[in-house]
Residue, then its C-alpha position, 0 to 999 in steps of 0.5 A: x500500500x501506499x506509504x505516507x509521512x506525517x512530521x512531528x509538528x503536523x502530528x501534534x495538529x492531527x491528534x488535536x483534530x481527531x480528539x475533537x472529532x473521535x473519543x480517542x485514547x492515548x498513552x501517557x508516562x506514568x513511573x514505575x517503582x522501578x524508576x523507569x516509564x510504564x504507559x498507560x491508556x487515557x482518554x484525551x481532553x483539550x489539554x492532552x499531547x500526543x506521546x509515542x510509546x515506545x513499547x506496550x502499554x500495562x494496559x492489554x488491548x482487549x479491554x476497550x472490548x470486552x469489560x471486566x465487569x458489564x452488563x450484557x444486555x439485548x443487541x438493540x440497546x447496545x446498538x443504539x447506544x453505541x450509534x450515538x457515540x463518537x467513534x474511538x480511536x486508539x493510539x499506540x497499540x503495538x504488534x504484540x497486541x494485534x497479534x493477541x487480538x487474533x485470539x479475541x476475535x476467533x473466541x467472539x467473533x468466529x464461534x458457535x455464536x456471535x458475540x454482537x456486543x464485542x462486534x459493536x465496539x470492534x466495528x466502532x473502533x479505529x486501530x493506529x498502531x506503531x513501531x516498537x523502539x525499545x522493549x521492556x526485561x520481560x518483552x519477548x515477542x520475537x520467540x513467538x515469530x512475532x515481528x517488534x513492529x505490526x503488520x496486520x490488524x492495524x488501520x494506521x500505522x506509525x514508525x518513527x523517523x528522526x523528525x516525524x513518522x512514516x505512516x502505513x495504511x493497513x484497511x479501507x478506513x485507514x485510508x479514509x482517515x489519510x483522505x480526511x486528513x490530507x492536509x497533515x500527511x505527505x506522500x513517504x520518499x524513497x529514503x524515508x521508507x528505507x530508512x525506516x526499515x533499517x531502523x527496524x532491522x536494527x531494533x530486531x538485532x538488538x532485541x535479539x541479542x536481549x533474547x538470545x542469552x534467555x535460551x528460549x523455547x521455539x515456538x515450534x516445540x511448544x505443543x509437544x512440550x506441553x503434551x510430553x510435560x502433562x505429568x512432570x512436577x514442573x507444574x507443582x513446583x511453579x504452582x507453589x507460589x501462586x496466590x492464585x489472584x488471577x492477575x496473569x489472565x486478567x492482564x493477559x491480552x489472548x485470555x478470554x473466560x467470562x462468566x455470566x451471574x444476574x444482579x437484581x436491581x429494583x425490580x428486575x434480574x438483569x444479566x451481567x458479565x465479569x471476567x474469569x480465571x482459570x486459576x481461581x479454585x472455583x473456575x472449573x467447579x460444577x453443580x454438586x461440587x466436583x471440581x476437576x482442577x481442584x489443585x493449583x498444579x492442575x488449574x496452572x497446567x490447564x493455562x499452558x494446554x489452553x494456550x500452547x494445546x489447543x489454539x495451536x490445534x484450533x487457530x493454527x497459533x500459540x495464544x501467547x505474544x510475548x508482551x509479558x505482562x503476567x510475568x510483571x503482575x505475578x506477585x509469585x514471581x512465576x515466569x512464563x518462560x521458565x516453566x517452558x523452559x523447565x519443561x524443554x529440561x525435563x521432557x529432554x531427559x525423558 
């Protein structure tokens, strides 16, 4: 597709024109306890300023999507009451997430059931993405095939040049933004468009060396180790420290469990949604009280086998991106990619 270039002046001009006309949603720098930067989405107002993140926000994608808590009610409420509202547009998404997204949209969108609350909010939504410039200790997208910058999912996509952006269109409503704003965009030259891709060779190279001496699982044997690791006590041991608070699926952008309880208000039932985790100890337990994941091993192996089992088997791809956000939320320290690779140790020696 057609390349454009946006300066960094022209940038800041587009950002205040489409707050003005979208509900859009930004990252902004928040400190960590670390001292370092973490992002988090907010929603822009009169006083924000465009910010390029440099890596993932805390923040998955999927919670402009699916809430943590809603209620869920007929089609025709939601889809009146979304036609009414400014469409959002949400800046900053990085590959990781798009990547992640695919999950979402299979378990909602392709089921037995179309889930029509999600689909609303999908088609009411405009993705502008951008390029990784620096990664996080637990960032690790690449042992998962998947490239630090997006190539799919996006309807815009900015990679960073020394005074302003390359601009990717990736749909049709990509391009209907690009022609709404002509004014700000500019047809890439040749040199920019090199120049970005060798900056992005660049920034593969260095993540690669991060990675490298992590000794990491190829995505390629996840499934068999997995499968040939089903008895082994990895899962015990790792499980020693789960306080089982559900943050690892909570936060993680390819989780997808809910559950569906009713709450009475007045004098009517009305039927919410809230998130789920297989790693609490009631997720799996049924009406009379049987429970065949009653152990935290068991509830810890049944994450990895959904995630490296069966999507492999059902979507063709691993429902994991590498963003490590549930190796930085753990508060049992439990790494992803140590129990896969204390699988590769053990089912080796098998």
């Amino acid at each position: 597709m057609t390349k454009y270039y946006i300066t960094n002046l022209e940038i800041d001009n587009f950002f205040n024109q489409l707050r003005k006309d979208y509900k859009v949603f930004f990252p902004v720098a928040r400190e960590n306890r670390n001292n370092k930067m973490d992002y988090a989405y907010q929603e822009a107002t009169t006083d924000s300023h465009f910010l390029f993140n440099p890596y993932r926000t805390i923040e998955p994608l999927k919670v402009f999507f699916t809430y943590p808590y809603e209620s869920v009610g007929t089609y025709f409420d939601f889809k009146d009451q979304i036609k009414l509202e400014k469409q959002t547009v949400i800046l900053g998404v990085k590959a990781c997430d798009l990547y992640a997204h695919k999950i979402q949209d299979f378990v909602f969108l392709e089921g037995v059931q179309r889930d029509t609350l999600y689909k609303l909010r999908r088609d009411h939504t405009l993705i502008i993405s951008g390029d990784c410039t620096d990664f996080k200790e637990v960032c690790h997208c690449l042992a998962w095939e998947i490239m630090p910058y997006p190539t799919e999912g996006f309807d815009l996509n900015l990679s960073p040049l020394n005074e302003g952006y390359i601009v990717e269109v990736g749909s049709e409503r990509g391009q209907e933004l690009i022609q709404r704003y002509t004014r700000y965009f500019s047809l890439a030259k040749e040199t920019q468009v090199s120049f970005c891709k060798t900056k992005r060779q660049n920034f593969i190279e260095k993540l690669n060396n991060h990675l490298k001496p992590q000794n990491l699982v190829s995505k390629d044997n996840v499934q068999r180790l997995v499968r040939l690791g089903y008895d082994l006590e990895t899962w015990q041991n790792f499980s020693l420290t789960c306080v089982e608070c559900g943050g690892c699926n909570l936060i993680c952008d390819t989780c997808h469990c809910f559950l569906l309880a009713d709450r009475k208000t007045d004098s009517l039932n009305e039927k919410i949604r809230i998130w789920d985790s297989c790693q609490y100890a009631n997720f799996a337990r049924v009406a009379g009280g049987a429970n065949p994941l009653k152990t935290r091993s068991k509830r810890l192996r049944n994450r990895f086998m959904k995630k490296f089992d069966f999507f492999i088997d059902n979507l063709g791809i691993p429902a994991c991106c590498g963003c490590g956000r549930c190796i930085e939320v753990c508060p049992g320290r439990i790494d992803i990619r140590e129990v896969l690779k204390d699988l590769a140790n053990k089912v080796s020696l098998k």
